[in-house]
Steps between C-alpha positions, in 0.01 A plus 500: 500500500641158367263328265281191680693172451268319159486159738324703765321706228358112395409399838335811575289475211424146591366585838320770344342326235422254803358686694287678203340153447392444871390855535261477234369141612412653856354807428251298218441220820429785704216628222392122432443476869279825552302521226429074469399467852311798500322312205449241735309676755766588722450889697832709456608410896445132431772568171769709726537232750559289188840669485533503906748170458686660178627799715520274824730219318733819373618601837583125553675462185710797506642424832572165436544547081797744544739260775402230178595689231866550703516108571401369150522797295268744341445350179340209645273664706375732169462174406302360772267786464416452190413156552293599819321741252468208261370261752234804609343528143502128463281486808260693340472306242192368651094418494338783654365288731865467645554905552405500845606783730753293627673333212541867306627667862762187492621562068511883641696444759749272243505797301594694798761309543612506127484867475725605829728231335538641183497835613779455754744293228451805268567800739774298693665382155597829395739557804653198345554607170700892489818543711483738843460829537268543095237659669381728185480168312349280783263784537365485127494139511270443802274796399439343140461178691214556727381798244446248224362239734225716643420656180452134365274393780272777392505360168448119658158658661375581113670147365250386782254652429488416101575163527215442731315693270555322184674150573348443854617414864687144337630604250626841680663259741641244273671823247651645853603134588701494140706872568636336815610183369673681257696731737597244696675318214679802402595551843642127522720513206615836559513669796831512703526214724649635810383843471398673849723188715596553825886383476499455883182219614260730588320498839111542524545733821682759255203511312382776753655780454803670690546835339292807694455651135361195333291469788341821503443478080338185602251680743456764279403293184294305784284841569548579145301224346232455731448905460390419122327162572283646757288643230653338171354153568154496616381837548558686185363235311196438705465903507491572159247216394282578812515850586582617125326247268800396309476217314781178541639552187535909595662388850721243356637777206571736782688246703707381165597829393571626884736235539677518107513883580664398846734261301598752264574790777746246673682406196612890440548649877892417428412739195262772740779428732804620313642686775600218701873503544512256834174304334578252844420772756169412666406824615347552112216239654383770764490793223307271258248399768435865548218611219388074492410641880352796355321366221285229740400789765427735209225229438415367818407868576308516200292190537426552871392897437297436144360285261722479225469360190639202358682694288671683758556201693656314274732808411666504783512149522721503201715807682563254810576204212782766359681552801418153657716390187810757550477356865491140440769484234725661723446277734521192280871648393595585854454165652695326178773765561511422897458145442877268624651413203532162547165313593279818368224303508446523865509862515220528268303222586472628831399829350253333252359331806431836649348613175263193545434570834425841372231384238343257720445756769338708247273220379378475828435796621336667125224210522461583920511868493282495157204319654534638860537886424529543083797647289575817641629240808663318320708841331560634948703156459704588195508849622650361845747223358665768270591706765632207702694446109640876597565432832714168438683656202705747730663188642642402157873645453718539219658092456922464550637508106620184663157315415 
């Protein structure tokens, strides 16, 4: 294998370090938001819908974000994330008087927008930066990538958390405020300026896409995402503080270290994947999906037969969180492998939009189903999305070494 060009090896560091910053801003918003408001008097339903517009704005932005990023290029909209995040904080920056349901739902949904930005210039910039047909390398890349970011939103929930803690809401703002100015200067002066642009003008109706296989991986990360965000978002966290007296500060530590042990999973499946000798054959999605399948009916069946503990519970929580990993890095490298080489970022926008869709779905139906009918509903929906995950993965075939 040829060694990675040290211009690309600069850039790709750049977007990292990038997308590091933002990563750790959103998942500390995300704990600032929670626990503050739930200071405030709001109930735990009230707070979710708080984050209704963030997920909402993300399937807007990624359809529209990745036919931008080909017209103007992708540094500029990293850019134009991070001053949407910027923008978000700053409106927080307020008396409490002004932190009406409203005016948070509308910074949210700002941050919404900043996040599917950033997240699309990132994943679609690495197309951009290694030569056809390094999949081993592109493969690494993207899993250390969306490993390190996840793992560093767990870490942004305890930055949250402390700051709150010891500096207050303000202050915890303002410091967040500071890491994203700073990125964003960095990312001015250096990052490439045409990286990720479309050399032919690119057309918004080519934003949906035209290949069966990338529109199959889009269903299935679709299905994929609402299967954990049925119970992930409302449920759990409702469940364990109602039904098994844990404290915040116990539910947020178990949602932290979930999603850094999720992060760090992702970053080494190329490693627990060694055997992968046509790494761009899509069929490894239906194999993977297999025991995440297994893993959510092994505890659906549980919770619907017996009481279990929270112990238990949480156990095979963190067995679904391995494979739910393995599955979603694949994923993540499969649709930057599939993605056209010139104008990437419409492929995976309209991916990223699915992956929204995906997550708002979720949202919806964890806070529904929780109220209506409790969490062992809310896991028959997991359990039934991850078999339609099986079910759409036999479409996906092996990609042309063309692509």
């Amino acid at each position: 294998m040829t060694a990675a060009d040290p211009t690309a090896l600069r850039q790709y560091s750049l977007i990292t370090l990038n997308y590091w910053a933002f990563t750790l801003t959103d998942g500390a918003l995300r704990m600032l938001i929670v626990l503050y408001f739930y200071q405030l008097g709001y109930d735990a339903l009230a707070i979710a819908w708080l984050f209704l517009f963030y997920e909402l704005f993300g399937v807007i932005t990624n359809l529209v974000g990745g036919w931008l990023g080909a017209r103007i290029g992708l540094n500029r909209t990293m850019n134009l994330g991070l001053f949407c995040q910027a923008i978000a904080l700053g409106a927080l920056l307020v008396p409490d008087a002004w932190l009406t349901l409203g005016w948070v739902m509308a910074a949210q949904a700002l941050s919404g927008v900043a996040k599917d930005l950033n997240k699309m210039s990132a994943k679609a910039g690495l197309k951009s930066l290694l030569p056809a047909g390094q999949h081993q390398r592109l493969f690494r890349w993207v899993a250390a990538l969306t490993g390190s970011k996840n793992t560093l939103k767990g870490v942004g929930f305890f930055l949250g958390g402390f700051l709150l803690w010891s500096v207050g809401f303000w202050w915890a703002i303002a410091s967040l405020l500071m890491i994203i100015l700073a990125a964003g200067c960095a990312s001015i002066l250096f990052l490439q300026s045409d990286l990720g642009k479309s050399r032919a003008r690119a057309k918004f109706s080519q934003v949906f896409a035209n290949s069966a296989p990338l529109n199959w991986l889009s269903l299935a990360r679709l299905c994929l995402f609402a299967a954990r965000d049925v119970w992930f978002v409302v449920a759990l966290p409702i469940s364990l503080a109602s039904r098994y007296g844990w404290s915040h500060s116990q539910v947020g530590a178990f949602f932290a270290l979930w999603i850094i042990g999720y992060g760090v999973v992702q970053g080494f499946t190329p490693q627990l994947l060694m055997n992968f000798s046509q790494p761009t054959d899509g069929r490894r999605a239906f194999w993977a999906a297999l025991p995440l399948f297994a893993a959510m009916l092994l505890l659906f069946g549980l919770t619907l037969a017996l009481e279990i503990s929270a112990a238990v519970l949480t156990l095979l929580l963190c067995l679904f969180g391995l494979f739910f990993a393995i599955n979603s890095s694949i994923h993540s490298y499969l649709i930057v492998a599939w993605a056209r080489s010139d104008g990437a970022s419409l492929d995976v926008g309209f991916y990223y939009m699915s992956n929204a869709m995906g997550r708002l779905i979720g949202t919806v139906l964890s806070g529904y189903l929780y109220v209506q009918y409790g969490l062992t509903a809310c896991l028959l929906a997991s359990t039934a999305l991850l078999a339609a995950v099986i079910l759409i993965s036999l479409r996906l075939k092996r990609l042309p070494a063309a692509q």
